[in-house]
C-alpha positions as a Python dict, from the first residue, in 0.01 Angstrom:
ca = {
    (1, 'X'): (0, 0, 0),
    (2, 'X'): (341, -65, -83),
    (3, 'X'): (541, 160, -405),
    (4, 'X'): (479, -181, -690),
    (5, 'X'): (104, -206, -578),
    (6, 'X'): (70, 191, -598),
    (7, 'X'): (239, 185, -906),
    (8, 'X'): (29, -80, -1048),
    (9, 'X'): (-290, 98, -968),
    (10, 'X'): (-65, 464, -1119),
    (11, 'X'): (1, 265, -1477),
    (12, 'X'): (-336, 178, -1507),
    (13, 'X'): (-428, 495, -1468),
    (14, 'X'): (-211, 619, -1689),
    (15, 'X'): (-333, 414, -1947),
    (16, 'X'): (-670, 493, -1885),
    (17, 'X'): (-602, 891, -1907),
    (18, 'X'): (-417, 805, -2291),
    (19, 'X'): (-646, 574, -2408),
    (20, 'X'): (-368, 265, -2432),
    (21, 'X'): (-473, -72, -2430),
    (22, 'X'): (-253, -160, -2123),
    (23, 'X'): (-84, -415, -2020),
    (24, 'X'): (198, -542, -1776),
    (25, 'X'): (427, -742, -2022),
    (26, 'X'): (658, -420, -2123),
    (27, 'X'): (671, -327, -1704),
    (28, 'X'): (583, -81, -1505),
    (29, 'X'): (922, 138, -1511),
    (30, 'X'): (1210, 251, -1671),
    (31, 'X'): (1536, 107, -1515),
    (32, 'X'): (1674, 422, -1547),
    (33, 'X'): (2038, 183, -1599),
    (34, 'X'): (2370, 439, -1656),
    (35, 'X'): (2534, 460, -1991),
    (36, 'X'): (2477, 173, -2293),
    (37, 'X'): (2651, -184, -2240),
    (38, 'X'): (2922, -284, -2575),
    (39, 'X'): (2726, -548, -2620),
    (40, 'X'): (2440, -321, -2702),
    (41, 'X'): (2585, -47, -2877),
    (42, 'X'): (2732, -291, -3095),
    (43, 'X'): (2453, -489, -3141),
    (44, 'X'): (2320, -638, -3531),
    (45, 'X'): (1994, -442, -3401),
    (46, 'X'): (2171, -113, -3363),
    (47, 'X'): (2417, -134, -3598),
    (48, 'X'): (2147, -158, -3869),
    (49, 'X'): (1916, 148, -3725),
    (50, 'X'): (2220, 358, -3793),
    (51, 'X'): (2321, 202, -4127),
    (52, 'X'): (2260, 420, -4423),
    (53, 'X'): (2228, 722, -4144),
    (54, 'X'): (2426, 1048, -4150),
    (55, 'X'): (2458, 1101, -3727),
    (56, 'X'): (2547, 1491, -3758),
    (57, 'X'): (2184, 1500, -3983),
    (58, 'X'): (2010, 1310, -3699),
    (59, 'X'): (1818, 1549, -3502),
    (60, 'X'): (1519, 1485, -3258),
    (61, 'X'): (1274, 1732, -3354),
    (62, 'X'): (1087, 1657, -3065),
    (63, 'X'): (1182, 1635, -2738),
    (64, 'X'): (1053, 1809, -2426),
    (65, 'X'): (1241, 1966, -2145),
    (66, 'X'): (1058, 2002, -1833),
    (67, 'X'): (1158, 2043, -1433),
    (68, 'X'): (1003, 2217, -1110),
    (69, 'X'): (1240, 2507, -1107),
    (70, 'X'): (1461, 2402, -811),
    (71, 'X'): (1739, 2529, -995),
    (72, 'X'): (1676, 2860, -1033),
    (73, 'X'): (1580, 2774, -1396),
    (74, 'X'): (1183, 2935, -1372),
    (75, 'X'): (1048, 2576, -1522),
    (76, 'X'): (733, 2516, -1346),
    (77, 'X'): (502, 2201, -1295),
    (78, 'X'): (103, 2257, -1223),
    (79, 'X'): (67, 2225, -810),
    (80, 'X'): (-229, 2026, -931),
    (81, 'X'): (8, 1763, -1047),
    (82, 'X'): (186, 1723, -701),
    (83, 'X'): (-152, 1648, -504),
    (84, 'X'): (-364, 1338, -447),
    (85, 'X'): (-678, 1476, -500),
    (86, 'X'): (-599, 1483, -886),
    (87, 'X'): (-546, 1146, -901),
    (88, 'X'): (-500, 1148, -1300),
    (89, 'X'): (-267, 1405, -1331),
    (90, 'X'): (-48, 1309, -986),
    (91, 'X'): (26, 941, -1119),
    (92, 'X'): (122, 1098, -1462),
    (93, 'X'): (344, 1349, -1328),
    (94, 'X'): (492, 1022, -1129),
    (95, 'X'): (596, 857, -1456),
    (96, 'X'): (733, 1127, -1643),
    (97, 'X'): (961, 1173, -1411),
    (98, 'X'): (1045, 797, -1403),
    (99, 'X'): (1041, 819, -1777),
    (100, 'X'): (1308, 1051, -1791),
    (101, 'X'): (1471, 899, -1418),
    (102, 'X'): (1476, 1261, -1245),
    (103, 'X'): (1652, 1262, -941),
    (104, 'X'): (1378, 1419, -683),
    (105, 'X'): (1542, 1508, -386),
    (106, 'X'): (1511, 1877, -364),
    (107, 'X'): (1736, 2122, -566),
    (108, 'X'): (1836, 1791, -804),
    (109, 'X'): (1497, 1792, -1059),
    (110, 'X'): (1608, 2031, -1290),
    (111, 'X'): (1949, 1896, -1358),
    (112, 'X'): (1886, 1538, -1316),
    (113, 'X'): (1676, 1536, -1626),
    (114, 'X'): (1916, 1739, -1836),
    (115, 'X'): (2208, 1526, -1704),
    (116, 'X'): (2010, 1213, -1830),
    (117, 'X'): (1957, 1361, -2161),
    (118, 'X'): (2268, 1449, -2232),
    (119, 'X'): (2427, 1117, -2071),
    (120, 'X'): (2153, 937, -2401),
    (121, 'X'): (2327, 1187, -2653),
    (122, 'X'): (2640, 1101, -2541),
    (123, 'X'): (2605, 735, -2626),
    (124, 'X'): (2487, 793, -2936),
    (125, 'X'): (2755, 880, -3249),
    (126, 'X'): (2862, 1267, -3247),
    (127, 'X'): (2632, 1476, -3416),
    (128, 'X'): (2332, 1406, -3297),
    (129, 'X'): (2093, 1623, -3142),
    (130, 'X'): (1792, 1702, -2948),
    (131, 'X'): (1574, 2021, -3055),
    (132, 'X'): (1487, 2093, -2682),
    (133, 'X'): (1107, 2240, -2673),
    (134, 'X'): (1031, 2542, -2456),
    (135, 'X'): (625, 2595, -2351),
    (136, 'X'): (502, 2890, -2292),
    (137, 'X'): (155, 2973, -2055),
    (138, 'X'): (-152, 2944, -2117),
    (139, 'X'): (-286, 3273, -2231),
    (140, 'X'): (-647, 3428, -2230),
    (141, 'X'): (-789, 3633, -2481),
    (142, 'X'): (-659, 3934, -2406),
    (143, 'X'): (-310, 3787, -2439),
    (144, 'X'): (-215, 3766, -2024),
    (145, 'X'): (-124, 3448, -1884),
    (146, 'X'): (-280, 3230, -1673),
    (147, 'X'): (-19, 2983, -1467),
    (148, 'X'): (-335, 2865, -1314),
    (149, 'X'): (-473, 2738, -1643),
    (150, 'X'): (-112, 2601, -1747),
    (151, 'X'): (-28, 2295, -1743),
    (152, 'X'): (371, 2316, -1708),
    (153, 'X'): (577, 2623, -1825),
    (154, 'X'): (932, 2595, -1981),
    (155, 'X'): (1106, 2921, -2076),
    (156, 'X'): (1283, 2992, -2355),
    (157, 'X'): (1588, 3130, -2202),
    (158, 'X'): (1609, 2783, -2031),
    (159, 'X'): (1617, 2566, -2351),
    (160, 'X'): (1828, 2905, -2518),
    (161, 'X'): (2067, 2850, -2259),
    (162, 'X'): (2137, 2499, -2260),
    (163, 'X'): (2147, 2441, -2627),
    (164, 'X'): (2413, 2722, -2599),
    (165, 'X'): (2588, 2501, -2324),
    (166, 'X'): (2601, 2185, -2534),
    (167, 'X'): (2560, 2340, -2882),
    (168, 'X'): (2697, 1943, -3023),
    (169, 'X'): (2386, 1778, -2813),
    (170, 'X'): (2132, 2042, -2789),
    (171, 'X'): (1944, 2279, -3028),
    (172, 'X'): (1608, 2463, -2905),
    (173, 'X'): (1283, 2575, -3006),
    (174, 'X'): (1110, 2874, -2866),
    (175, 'X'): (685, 2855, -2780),
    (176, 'X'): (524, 3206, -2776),
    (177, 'X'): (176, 3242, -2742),
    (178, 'X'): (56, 3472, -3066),
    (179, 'X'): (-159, 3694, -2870),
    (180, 'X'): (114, 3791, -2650),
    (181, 'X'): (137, 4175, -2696),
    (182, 'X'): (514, 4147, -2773),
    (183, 'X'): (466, 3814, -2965),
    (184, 'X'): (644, 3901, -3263),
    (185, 'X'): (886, 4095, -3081),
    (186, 'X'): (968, 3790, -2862),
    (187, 'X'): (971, 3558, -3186),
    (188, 'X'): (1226, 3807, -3301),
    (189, 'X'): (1435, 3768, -3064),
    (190, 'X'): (1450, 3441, -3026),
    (191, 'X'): (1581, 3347, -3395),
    (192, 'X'): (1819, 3595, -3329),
    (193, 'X'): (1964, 3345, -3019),
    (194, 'X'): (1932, 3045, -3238),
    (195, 'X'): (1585, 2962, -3199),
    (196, 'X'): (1500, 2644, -3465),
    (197, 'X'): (1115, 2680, -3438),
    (198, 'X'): (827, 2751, -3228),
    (199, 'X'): (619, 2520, -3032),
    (200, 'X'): (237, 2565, -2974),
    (201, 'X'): (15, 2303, -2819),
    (202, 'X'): (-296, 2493, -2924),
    (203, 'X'): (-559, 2290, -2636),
    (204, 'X'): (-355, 2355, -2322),
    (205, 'X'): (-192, 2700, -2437),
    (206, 'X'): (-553, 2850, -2548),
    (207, 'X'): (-409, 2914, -2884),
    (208, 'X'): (-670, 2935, -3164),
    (209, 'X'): (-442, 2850, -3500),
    (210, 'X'): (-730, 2942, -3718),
    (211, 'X'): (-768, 3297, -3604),
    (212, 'X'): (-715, 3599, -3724),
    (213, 'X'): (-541, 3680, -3407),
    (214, 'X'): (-240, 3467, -3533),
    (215, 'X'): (-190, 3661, -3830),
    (216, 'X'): (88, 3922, -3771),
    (217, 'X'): (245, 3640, -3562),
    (218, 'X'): (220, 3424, -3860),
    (219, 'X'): (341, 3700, -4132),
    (220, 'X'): (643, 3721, -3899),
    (221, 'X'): (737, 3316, -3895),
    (222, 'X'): (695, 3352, -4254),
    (223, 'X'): (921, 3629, -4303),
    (224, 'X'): (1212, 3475, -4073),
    (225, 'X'): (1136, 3142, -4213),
    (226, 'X'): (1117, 2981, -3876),
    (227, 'X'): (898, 2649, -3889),
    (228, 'X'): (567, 2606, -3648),
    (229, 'X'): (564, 2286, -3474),
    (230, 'X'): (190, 2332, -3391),
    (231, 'X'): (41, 1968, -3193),
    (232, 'X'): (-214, 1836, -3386),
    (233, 'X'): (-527, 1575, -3282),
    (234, 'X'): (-645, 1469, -2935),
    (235, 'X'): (-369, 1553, -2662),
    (236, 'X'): (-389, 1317, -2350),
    (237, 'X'): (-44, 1387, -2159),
    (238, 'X'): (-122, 1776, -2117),
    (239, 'X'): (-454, 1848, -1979),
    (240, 'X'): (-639, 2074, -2248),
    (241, 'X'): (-849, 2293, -2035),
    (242, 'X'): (-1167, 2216, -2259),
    (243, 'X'): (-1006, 2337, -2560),
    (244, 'X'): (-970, 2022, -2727),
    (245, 'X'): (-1151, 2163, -3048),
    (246, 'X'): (-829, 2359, -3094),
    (247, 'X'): (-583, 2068, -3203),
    (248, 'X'): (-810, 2014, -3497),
    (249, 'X'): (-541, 1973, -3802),
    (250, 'X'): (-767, 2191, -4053),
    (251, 'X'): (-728, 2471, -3812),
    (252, 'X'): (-355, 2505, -3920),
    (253, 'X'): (-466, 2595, -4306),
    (254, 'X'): (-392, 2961, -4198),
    (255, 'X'): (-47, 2957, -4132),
    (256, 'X'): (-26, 2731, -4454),
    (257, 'X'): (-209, 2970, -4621),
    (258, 'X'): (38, 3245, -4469),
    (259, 'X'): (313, 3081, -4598),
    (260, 'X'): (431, 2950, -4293),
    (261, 'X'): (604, 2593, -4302),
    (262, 'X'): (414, 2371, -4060),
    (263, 'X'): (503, 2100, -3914),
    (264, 'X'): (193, 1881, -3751),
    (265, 'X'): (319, 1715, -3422),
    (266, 'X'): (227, 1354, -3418),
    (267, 'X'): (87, 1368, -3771),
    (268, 'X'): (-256, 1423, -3591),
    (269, 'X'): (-243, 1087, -3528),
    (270, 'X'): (-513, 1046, -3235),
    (271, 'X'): (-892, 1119, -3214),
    (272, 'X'): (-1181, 1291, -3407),
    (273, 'X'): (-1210, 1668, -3503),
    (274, 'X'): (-1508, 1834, -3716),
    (275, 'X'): (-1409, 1805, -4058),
    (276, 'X'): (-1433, 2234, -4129),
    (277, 'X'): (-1447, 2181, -4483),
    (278, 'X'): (-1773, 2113, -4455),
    (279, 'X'): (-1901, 2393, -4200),
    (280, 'X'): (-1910, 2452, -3860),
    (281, 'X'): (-2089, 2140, -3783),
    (282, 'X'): (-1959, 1883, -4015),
    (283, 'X'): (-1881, 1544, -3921),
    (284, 'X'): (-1645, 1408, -3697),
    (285, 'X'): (-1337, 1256, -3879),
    (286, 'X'): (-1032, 1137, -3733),
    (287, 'X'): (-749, 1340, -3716),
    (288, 'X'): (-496, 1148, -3924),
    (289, 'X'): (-734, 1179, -4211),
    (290, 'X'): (-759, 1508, -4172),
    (291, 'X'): (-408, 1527, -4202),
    (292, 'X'): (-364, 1332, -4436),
    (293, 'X'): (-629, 1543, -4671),
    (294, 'X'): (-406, 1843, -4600),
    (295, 'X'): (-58, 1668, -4672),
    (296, 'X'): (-199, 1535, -5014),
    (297, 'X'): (-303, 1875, -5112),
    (298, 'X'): (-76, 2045, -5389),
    (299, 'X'): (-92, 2381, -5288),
    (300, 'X'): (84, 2308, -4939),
    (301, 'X'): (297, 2037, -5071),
    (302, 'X'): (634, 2306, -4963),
    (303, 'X'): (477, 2336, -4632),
    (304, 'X'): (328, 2138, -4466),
    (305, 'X'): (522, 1828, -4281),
    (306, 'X'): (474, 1578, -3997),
    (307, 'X'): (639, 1493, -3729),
    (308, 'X'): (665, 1109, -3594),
    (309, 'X'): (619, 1163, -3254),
    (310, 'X'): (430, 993, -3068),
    (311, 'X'): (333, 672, -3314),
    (312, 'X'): (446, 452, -3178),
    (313, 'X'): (191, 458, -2818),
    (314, 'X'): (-51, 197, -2795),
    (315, 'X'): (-307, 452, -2809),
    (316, 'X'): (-244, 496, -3206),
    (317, 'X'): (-440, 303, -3482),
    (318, 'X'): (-258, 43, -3645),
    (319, 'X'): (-330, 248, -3968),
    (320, 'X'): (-135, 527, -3900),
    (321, 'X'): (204, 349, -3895),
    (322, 'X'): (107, 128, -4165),
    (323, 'X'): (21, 452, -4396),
    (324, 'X'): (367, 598, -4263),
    (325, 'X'): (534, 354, -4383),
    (326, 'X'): (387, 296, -4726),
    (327, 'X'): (349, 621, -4845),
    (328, 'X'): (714, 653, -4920),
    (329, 'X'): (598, 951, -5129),
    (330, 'X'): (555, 1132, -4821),
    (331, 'X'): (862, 1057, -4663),
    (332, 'X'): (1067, 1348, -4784),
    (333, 'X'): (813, 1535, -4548),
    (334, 'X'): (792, 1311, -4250),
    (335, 'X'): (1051, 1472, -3989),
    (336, 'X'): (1155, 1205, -3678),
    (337, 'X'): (1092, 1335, -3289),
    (338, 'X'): (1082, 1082, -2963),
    (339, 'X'): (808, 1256, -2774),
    (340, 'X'): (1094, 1212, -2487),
    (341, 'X'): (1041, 1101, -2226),
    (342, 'X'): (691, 888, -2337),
    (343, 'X'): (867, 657, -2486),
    (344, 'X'): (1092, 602, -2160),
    (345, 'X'): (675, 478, -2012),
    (346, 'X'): (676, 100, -2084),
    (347, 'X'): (363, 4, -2066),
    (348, 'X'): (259, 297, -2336),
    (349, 'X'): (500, 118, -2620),
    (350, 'X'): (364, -265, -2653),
    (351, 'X'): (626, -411, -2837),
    (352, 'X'): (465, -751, -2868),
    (353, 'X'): (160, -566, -3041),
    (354, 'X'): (426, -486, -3292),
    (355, 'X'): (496, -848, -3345),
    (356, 'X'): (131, -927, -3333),
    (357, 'X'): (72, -681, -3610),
    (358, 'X'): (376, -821, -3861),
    (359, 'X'): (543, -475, -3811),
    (360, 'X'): (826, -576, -3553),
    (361, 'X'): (1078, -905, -3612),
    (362, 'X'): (1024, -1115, -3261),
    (363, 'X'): (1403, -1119, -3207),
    (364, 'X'): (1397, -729, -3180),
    (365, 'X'): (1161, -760, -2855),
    (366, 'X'): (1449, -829, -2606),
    (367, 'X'): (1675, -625, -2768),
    (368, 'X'): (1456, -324, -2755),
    (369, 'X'): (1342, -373, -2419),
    (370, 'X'): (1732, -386, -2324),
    (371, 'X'): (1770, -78, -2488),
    (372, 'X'): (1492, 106, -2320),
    (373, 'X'): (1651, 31, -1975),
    (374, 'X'): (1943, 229, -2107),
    (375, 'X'): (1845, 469, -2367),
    (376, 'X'): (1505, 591, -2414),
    (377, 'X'): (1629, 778, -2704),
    (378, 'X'): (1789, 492, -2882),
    (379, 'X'): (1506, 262, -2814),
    (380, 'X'): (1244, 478, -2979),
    (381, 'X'): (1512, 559, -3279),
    (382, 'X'): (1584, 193, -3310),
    (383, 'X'): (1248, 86, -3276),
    (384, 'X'): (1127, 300, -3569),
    (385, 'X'): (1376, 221, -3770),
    (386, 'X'): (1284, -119, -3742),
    (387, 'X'): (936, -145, -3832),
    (388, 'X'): (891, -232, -4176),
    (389, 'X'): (525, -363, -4333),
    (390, 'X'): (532, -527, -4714),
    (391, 'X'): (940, -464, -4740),
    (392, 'X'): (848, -97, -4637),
    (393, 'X'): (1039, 102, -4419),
    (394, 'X'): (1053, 460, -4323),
    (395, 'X'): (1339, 615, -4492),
    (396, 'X'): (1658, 792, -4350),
    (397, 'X'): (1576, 1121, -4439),
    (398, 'X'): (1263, 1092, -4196),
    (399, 'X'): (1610, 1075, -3910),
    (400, 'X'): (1787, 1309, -4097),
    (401, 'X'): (1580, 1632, -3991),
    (402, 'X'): (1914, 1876, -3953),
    (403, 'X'): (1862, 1977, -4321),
    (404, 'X'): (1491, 2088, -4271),
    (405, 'X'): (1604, 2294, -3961),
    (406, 'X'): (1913, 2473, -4092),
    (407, 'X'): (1895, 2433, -4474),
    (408, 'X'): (2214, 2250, -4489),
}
């Protein structure tokens, strides 16, 4: 079989695995082309994604760091990922690194996807940043990890250190698992070297955010007023380990309740969860609704917020966007993140379904898809910033996420 008929058979697995309604007409790969052309970075397109935009407020608050530790670095992939006999998980490990156009030869994984990164910040105006996520193990109950359970593992003294490298590209947040015996310790530690926030993706790190487990882990984010970017709804690109009951959005009312500022990755934007208001065994609901009951409530209205990661897959409901964007009363709240390097996957962003769905001007298709081959960065900032529904559009303080990090 030769590498565009594997790769074929790899997307539509892919797509199968997240649920997107797939399709060749965006390709199969990212180009992976150096630098941005003039004519793009000049282009009506780009020029008006940045209009109205302060760059040194523009901040991806999402954007994942990952390699195989050939550098020395400790970053670590699944071996499960690297064989055949996991189909599912080998193909997507095949396009994340495409996504984010690693160099594979051996002792070049690590830096080849840092080197890409910072070659996408580079093109963009100075001042913007990337909030590079660490991710910790999967722990059991008794707080020990479990590498064999993981799904990847990114340590914080690898994001610590390269945000310290490239402090004008690069800021980092920290992921400790709360049951950790040295949890809070850790946490402490890590806001001392210029941690932003922590990460949790509750399903494939066996975190439970509704326990009581969390709680001195919780009165200690609340204290140091570090944010929790906790993942919220059905997670598809990191293999849960049966925990998918764990992402459920209502679980994250005892942080809130702690008086921890949340931030809900993706906005829950994907699948069903028991709706816990009503009991144990309530009815399923989706996700963003869930959310959505939680944003609208009063009582968490200075702590609760979402991040836009993510919407933009084919796997999300055509609702979600279109409530984004008209409920410009929760804009103030709505905090920007790529998901990097998913959007760099083409066929998981159809941009003609954009068209299809009056959200997307036709004339922005090539210009997008130009971008991508360049910037995977710039085509997911431009691409939200270009979506508009009924004259609405998401405003620039959704971009502008420095002030929500820092407080200035």
């Amino acid at each position: 079989m030769n590498r565009r008929s594997f790769l074929r058979l790899a997307a539509g697995a892919v797509a199968l695995a997240s649920g997107c309604d797939f399709t060749l007409r965006e390709g199969l790969r990212n180009a992976c082309y150096p630098g941005l052309p003039r004519e793009l970075a000049s282009h009506p397109l780009v020029a008006a994604a940045w209009h109205g935009l302060d760059p040194t407020k523009v901040w991806d608050a999402h954007c994942h760091l990952f390699g195989n530790g050939d550098s020395g670095s400790d970053l670590w992939f699944n071996p499960a990922m690297t064989k055949l006999r996991n189909p599912t998980l080998f193909v997507q490990r095949l396009f994340y690194l495409n996504a984010a156009c690693v160099d594979d030869e051996p002792g070049r994984v690590d830096t080849s996807v840092v080197a890409r990164l910072e070659e996408q910040l580079d093109g963009m105006p100075a001042g913007v940043s990337a909030i590079l996520l660490a991710f910790d193990w999967f722990h059991d109950e008794s707080g020990t990890p479990v590498r064999e359970r993981s799904a990847f593992y990114v340590p914080d003294a690898r994001a610590a250190a390269l945000a310290k490298a490239r402090p004008d590209r690069f800021q980092w947040a920290a992921s400790i698992h709360p049951y950790a015996r040295d949890a809070v310790g850790r946490l402490e530690s890590a806001v001392a070297d210029g941690a932003r926030a922590v990460k949790w993706l509750p399903s494939a790190q066996g975190i439970d955010p509704g326990s009581p487990r969390c709680d001195a882990f919780y009165r200690a984010l609340a204290r140091l007023r570090v944010p929790l970017l906790s993942h919220g709804g059905a997670e598809l690109a990191a293999q849960g380990a049966g925990l998918e009951q764990l992402n459920n959005p209502l679980r994250l009312r005892r942080p809130l309740d702690a008086g921890v500022r949340v931030i809900v990755a993706h906005c829950a934007s994907l699948g069903r969860s028991r709706d816990l208001d009503r009991g144990p065994d309530g009815p399923e609901v989706a996700n963003f609704a869930l959310f959505a009951r939680l944003f609208d409530e009063a009582v968490y209205r200075d702590r609760i917020y979402g991040d836009i990661s993510a919407i933009t897959l084919a796997n999300r409901a055509s609702v979600v966007i279109e409530t984004l964007l008209a409920r410009t009363d929760w804009h103030a709240r709505l905090l920007n993140g790529s998901d990097y390097p998913l959007p760099g996957i083409p066929p998981l962003v159809s941009l003609d379904a954009f068209v299809e769905r009056g959200l997307l001007e036709p004339a922005a298709v090539p210009v997008l898809r130009a971008i991508r081959d360049h910037s995977v960065l710039l085509f997911d900032l431009v691409l939200k910033r270009s979506l508009a529904r009924n004259g609405a559009r998401l405003s620039a303080s959704v971009f502008e996420t420095r002030p929500f990090f820092t407080g200035a």
